[in-house]
N, C-alpha and C positions, 0 to 999 in steps of 0.2 A: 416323597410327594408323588412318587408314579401313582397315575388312576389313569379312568378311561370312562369318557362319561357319553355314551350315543342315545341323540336326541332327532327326534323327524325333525326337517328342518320346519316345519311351520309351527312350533312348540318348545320355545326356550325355555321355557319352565319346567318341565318336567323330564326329566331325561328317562327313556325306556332301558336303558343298563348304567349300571354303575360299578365299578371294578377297581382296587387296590392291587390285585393280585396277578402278574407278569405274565404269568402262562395263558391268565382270560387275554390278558390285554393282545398278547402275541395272538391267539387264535381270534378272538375279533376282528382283528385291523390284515389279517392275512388277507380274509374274504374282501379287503379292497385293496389288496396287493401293496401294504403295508408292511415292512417288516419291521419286527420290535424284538426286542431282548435287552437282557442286561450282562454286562461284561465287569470284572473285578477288576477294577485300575489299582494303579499304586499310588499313594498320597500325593499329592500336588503341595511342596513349599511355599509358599508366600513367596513373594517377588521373583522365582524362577523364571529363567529367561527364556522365551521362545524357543530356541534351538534345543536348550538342553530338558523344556517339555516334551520338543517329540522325540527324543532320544530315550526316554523316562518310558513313553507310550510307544515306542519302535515295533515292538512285536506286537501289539493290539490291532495299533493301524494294517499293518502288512495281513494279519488275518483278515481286518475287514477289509485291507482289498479284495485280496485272493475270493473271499464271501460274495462281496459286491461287484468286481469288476471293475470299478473307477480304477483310475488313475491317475489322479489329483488328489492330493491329500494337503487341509489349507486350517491353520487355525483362526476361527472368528471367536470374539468373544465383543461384552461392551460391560461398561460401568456406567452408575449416575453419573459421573461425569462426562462421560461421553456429547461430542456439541450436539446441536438441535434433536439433542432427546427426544422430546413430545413429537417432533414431526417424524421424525424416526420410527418411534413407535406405532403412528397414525397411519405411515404407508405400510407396514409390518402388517397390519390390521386388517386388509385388506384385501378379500379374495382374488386370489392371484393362479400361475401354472407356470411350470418352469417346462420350459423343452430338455430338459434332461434330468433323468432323478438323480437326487443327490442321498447321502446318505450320512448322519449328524450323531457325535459319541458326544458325550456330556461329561465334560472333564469336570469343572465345578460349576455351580448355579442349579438354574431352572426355569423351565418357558412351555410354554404350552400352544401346540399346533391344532388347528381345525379341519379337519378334510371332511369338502362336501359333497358326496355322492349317494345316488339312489333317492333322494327322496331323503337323508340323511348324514345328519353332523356327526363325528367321530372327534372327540376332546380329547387331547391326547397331553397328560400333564408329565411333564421329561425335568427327570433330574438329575446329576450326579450318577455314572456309571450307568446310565439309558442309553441304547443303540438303537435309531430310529432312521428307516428310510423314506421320501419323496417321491415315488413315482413322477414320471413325465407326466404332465396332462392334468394329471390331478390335482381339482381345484382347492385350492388351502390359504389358510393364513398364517401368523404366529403373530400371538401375544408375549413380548419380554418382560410385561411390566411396567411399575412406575419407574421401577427403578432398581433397571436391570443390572446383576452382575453375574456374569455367568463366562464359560468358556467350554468351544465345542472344535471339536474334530470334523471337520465336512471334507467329504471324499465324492469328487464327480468326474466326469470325464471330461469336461470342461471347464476350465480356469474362472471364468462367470459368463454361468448360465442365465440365458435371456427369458425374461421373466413377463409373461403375459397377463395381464392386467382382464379382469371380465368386467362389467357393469353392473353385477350386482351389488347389492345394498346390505347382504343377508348379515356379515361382520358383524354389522351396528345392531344388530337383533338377539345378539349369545352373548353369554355370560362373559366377562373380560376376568386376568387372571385376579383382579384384587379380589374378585367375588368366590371366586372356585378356590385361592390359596388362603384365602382368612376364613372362607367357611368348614375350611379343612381343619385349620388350627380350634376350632369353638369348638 
């Protein structure tokens, strides 16, 4: 499901690049100081337990610190079951900026992040063995879904970073992921 879909932001309709292909996606999202790649994990069991997931992924993480420089390495993930889903989802939705970038491996699932800068949205569709960083500052959102299941690697230098909220509206204007991951599959 990795793409990379950059649209001006006054134009949700039509995206000016559209990309499947990791090395566009990497040299795109460079130029907003984005990092992306993909890394070869090793299969994830069904019901494996925390501890002995990051022990499974030990050498990945430690690479990507060494990479990144964090020093917090934290498993988040969420299921449909997860409680107030919908409003979960709804504040996820919403352009935001963290005061520290954080840096997200994609064990299983898939979500899709928005970074808006320049005059410009950056769709950024992450699945499964995607390595995507957050710059500071930079304004973003993520989409998990109806109904999300997934499970990520987040490495920062702080245990949870404070997350700055802007007043824009732009969110409700792009495409959400039902639209980008079913018109994927047609």
């Amino acid at each position: 499901m990795s793409f990379l879909h950059v649209y001006h932001e006054a134009d949700s309709d039509q995206p000016l690049l559209t990309t499947h292909d990791a090395y566009r996606i990497s040299l795109e999202l460079s130029s907003i100081e984005v990092y992306f790649d993909r890394r070869e994990l090793v299969e994830v069991p069904v019901g494996i337990q925390q501890q002995q997931l990051v022990m499974l992924n030990n050498e990945t993480a430690t690479e990507i610190q060494q990479l990144s420089g964090r020093r917090y390495c934290d498993l988040r993930g969420m299921s449909p079951q997860y409680p107030d889903l919908a409003l979960r989802r709804e504040l996820l939705c919403t352009e935001s900026s963290n005061d520290e970038e954080s840096w997200h491996l994609f064990l299983r699932g898939q979500a899709i992040f928005y970074f808006h800068l320049n005059g410009r949205v950056y769709v950024v569709g992450c699945d499964r063995e995607d390595l995507i960083s957050v710059p500071a500052d930079l304004p973003h959102w993520l989409d998990i879904g109806p109904e999300p299941d997934f499970l990520v690697l987040t490495l920062s230098n702080a245990q949870s970073p404070d997350l700055i909220a802007t007043a824009s509206d732009i969110a409700l204007r792009f495409p959400r992921f039902e639209k980008l991951v079913d018109g994927m599959a047609a």
